[in-house]
Structure formats: C-alpha cells, structure tokens
C-alpha positions in Angstrom: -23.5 -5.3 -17.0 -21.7 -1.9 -16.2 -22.2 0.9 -13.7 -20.2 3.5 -15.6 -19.8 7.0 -13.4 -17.9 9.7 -13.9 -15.9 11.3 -11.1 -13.8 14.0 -12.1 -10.9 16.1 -10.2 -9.0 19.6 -10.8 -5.7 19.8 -11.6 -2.9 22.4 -11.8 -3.0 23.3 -15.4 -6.0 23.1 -17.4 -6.8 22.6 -21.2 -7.3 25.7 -22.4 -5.6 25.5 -25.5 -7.6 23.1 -27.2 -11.3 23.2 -27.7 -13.6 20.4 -26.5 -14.1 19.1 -30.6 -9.9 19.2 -30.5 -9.9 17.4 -27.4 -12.9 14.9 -28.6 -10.5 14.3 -32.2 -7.8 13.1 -30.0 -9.7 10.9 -28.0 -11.3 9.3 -30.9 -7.8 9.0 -32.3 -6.2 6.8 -29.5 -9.0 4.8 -28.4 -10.5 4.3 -31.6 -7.6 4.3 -34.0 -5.3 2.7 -31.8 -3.2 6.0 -32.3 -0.2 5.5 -29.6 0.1 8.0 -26.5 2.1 10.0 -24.9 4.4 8.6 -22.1 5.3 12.5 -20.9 2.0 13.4 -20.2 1.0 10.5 -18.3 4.1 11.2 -16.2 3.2 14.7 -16.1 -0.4 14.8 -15.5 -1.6 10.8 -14.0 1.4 9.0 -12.4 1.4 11.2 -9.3 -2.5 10.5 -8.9 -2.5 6.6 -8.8 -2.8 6.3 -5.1 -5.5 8.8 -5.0 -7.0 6.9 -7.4 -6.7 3.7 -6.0 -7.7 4.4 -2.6 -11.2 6.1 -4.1 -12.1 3.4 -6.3 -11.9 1.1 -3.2 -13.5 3.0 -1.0 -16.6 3.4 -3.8 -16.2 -1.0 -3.8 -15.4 -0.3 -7.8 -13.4 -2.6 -10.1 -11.5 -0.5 -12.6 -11.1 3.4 -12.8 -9.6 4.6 -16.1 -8.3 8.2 -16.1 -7.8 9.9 -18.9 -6.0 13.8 -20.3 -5.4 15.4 -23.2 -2.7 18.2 -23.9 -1.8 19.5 -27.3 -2.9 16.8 -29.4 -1.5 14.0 -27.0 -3.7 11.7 -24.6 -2.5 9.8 -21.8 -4.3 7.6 -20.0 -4.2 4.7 -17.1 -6.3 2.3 -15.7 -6.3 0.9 -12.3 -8.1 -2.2 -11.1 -8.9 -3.0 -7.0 -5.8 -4.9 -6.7 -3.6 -1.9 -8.0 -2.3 -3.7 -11.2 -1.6 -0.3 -12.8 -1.8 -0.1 -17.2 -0.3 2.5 -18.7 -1.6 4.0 -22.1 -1.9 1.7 -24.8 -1.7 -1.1 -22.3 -4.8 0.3 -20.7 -6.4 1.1 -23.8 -6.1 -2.6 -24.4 -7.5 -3.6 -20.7 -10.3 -1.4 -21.4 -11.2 -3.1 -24.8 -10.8 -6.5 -23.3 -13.3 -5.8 -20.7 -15.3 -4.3 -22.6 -15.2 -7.2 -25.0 -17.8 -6.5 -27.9 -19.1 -3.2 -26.6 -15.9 -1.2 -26.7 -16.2 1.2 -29.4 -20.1 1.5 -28.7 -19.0 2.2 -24.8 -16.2 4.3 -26.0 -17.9 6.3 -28.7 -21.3 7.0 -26.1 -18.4 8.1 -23.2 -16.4 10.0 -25.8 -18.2 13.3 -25.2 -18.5 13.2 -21.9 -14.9 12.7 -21.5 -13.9 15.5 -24.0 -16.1 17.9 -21.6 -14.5 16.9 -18.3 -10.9 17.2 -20.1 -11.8 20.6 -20.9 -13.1 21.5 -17.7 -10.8 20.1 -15.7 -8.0 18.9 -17.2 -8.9 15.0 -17.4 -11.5 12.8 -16.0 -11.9 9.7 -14.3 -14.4 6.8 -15.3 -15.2 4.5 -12.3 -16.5 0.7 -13.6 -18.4 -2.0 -11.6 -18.3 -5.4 -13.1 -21.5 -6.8 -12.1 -21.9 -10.8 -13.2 -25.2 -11.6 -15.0 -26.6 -15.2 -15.2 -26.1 -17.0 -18.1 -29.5 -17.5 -20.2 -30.6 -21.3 -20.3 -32.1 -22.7 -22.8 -35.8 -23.9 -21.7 -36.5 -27.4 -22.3 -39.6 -28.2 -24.5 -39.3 -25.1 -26.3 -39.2 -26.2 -29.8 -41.5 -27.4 -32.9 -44.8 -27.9 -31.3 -47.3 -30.2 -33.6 -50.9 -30.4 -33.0 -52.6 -33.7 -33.5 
C-alpha cells in the first residue's frame, strides 16, 4: 500500500507560459509515452534542490519523493529514495514504474492532475511515498468442495 502526499515548494520562475492542459500533455507524454526529458531543465530547475529534498523526506520518515517540472514542452524529473540514491529523468521514470509495479499508469494517470496544477502554480511539485508492507493472503485450509452426505 501507498501513502501518496503532495508537498509542493515555490521557485524562482514560474510556468506561466503554458496552461495547466499544456502542462498535463507533457506529463502524460513522458510518463506515459516514455517520451525522453530534458537534462537542462532538471539542472536548471531540480539538481540544486536534492538536499532539500532529501533532508524533508527523512525528516517526514518517507521512502521516495519524486519531483517533478515542466517548461516549454520539456519535463524533468528526479526521484530520491531515504538513502539518497538519486534518479534522474528517465531513470526515475523507470524507478517510479518499478515501484509502482502494476499500478503505474493507474497511479500516474489519478496524480497526473494534480501534478499539472502544482506545476502551474508553482513551478513543479513534489510527491512524497511511504512503502507500507502488507501481509501476504494465505490460502485457508479446508476451504474447498464441500459435499453433504
């Protein structure tokens, strides 16, 4: 199970050319398409943050933070995990969808919006996520064909 929260910081220059359906389009692009990203804008807008970042997610007790921006079309993105391995756009598309496993385009398409907003607001937005273990379902013994006599 996941504890998905948004957590969203300001930055210098905001999105205001692109609308939040432009913004959504790209999104959807990269992390649904598996359209690449732009190594520029990370640098620009998410390599200077990590430490932030890091230090946040740690002090919330989270697992992973993904951060994500659009400018101009492009989307950059990174995810962090508590032990600071750091994955950089595609590479943290593709940590994201092996975490996700078999709910990654239903997480991704359900976040998509929300994301698009804060991008548009604020000029990205971060995405803390708790892993929390569930147990395994065991089968019950005697739970088959019953026959009555």
């Amino acid at each position: 199970m996941l504890r998905l929260a948004f957590n969203v910081t300001g930055t210098d220059s905001l999105n205001k050319s692109m609308g939040t359906r432009e913004i959504s389009s790209s999104l959807r692009k990269a992390l649904l398409h598996g359209e690449s990203m732009s190594l520029v804008l990370y640098q620009d807008k998410l390599a200077k943050n990590i430490d932030e970042w890091h230090e946040e997610l740690i002090s919330e007790s989270g697992d992973f933070a993904f951060v994500i921006t659009s400018r101009d079309g492009d989307v950059a993105m990174t995810m962090i995990d508590k032990d600071k391995n750091i994955y950089v756009n595609e590479e943290a598309r593709d940590q994201l969808s092996k975490l996700w496993a078999k709910n990654y385009v239903k997480n991704a398409k359900f976040l998509l919006p929300g994301i698009a907003d804060h991008i548009n607001e604020y000029g990205l937005a971060i995405t803390g996520i708790t892993v929390q273990k569930t147990s395994k379902r065991s089968k019950a013994i005697g739970m088959g064909k019953r026959f009555l006599y």
